[in-house]
C-alpha positions as CSV (number, residue, x, y, z in Angstrom):
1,X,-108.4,43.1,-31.8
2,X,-104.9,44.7,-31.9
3,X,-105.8,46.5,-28.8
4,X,-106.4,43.3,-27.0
5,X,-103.1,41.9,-28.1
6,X,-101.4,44.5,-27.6
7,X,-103.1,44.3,-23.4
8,X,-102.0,41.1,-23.7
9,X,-98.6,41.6,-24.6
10,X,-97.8,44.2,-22.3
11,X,-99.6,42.6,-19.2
12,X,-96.6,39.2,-20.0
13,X,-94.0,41.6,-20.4
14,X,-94.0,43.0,-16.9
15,X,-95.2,39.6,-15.5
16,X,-91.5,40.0,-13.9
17,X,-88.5,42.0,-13.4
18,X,-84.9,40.7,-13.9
19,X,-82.7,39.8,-16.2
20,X,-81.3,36.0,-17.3
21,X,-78.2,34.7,-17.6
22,X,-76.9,32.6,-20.5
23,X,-79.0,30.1,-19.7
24,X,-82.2,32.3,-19.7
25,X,-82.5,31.7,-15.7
26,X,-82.5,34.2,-13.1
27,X,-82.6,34.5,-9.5
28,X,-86.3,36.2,-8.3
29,X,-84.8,39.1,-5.9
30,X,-88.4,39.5,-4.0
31,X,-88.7,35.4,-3.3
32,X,-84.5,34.0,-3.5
33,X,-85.7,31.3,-5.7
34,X,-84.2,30.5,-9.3
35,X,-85.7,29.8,-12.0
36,X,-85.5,29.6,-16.0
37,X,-87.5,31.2,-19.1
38,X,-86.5,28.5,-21.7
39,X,-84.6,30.9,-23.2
40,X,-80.4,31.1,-23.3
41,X,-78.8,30.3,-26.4
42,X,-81.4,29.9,-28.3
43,X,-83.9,27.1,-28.8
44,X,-86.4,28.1,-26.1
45,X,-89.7,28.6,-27.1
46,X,-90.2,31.1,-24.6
47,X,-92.5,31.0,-21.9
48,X,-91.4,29.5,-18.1
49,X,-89.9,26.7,-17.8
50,X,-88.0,24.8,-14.7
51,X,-84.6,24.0,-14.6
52,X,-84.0,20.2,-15.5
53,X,-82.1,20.0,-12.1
54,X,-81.4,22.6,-9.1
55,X,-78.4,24.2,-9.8
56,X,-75.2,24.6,-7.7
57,X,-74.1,27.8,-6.4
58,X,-70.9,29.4,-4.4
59,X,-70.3,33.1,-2.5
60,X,-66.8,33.2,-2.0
61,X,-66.4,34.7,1.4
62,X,-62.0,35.7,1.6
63,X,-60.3,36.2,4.8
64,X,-58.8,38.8,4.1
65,X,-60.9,40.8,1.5
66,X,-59.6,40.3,-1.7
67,X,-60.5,40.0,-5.4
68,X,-62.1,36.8,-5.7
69,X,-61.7,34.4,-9.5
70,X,-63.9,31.6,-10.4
71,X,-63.0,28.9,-12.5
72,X,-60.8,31.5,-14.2
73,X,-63.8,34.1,-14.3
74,X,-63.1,37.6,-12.2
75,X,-66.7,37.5,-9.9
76,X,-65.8,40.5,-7.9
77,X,-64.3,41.4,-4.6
78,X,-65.0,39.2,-1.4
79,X,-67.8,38.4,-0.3
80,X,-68.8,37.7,-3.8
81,X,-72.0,37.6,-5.0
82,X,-73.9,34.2,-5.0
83,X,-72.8,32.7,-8.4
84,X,-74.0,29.8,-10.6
85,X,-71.2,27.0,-11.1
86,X,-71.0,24.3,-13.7
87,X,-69.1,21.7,-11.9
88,X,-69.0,20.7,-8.2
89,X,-65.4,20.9,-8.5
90,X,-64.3,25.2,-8.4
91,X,-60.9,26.7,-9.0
92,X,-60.7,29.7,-6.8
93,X,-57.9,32.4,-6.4
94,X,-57.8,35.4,-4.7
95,X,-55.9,38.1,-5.4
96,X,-54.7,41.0,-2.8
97,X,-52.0,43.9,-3.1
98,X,-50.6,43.0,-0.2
99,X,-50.7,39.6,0.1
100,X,-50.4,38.2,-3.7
101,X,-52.4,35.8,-4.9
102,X,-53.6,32.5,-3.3
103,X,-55.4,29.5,-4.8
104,X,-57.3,27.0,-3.8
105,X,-59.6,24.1,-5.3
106,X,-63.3,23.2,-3.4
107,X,-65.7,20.5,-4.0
108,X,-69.4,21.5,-3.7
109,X,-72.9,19.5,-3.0
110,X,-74.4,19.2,-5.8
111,X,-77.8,21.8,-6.3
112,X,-76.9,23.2,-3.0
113,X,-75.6,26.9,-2.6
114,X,-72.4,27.0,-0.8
115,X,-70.6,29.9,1.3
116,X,-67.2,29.0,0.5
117,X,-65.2,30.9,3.6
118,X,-61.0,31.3,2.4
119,X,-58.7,32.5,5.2
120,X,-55.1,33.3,4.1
């Protein structure tokens, strides 16, 4: 019996790869769709679960490159990575050595990922 749970066990632990984010969601890197494990900060009771609506997303794309903040979080240098946002409303600044910093606000759709392009 142990030996059949323990099959079990190991056969839904590599069900997939990736990691979650606070919210116990992830982005599958084979598909590019996004999805949750009812997991985050706690609560969940495991197992999948969808999100309760499609999430909103931004790359920050900075003309010149620079390092790129969101909402007051450092996300990396331009082009970020696609990130999750809260709000459709996004605080963005950019920072470069030669250029100093510039900021900027954007609205976003709703549940739609946006390639946010910032030329200064």
């Amino acid at each position: 019996m142990s030996v059949v749970a323990g099959l079990v066990c190991s056969a839904l632990a590599w069900a997939h790869p990736g990691r979650t984010n606070s919210s116990g969601c992830h982005n599958n890197r084979r598909t590019g769709d996004y999805h949750c494990h009812g997991g985050g900060g706690g609560g969940g009771g495991g197992g999948w679960s969808a999100p309760s609506e499609t999430p909103t997303h931004v790359q920050v794309i900075a003309i010149p490159r620079a390092r790129v903040w969101i909402d007051g979080k450092f996300v990396g240098m331009s082009p970020t990575p696609v990130v999750r946002v809260d709000s459709t409303t996004v605080q963005v600044r950019l920072e470069h050595a030669a250029l100093d910093s510039h900021e900027t606000t954007a609205t976003l759709e709703r549940g739609v990922t946006t390639a946010l392009t910032v030329r200064w």
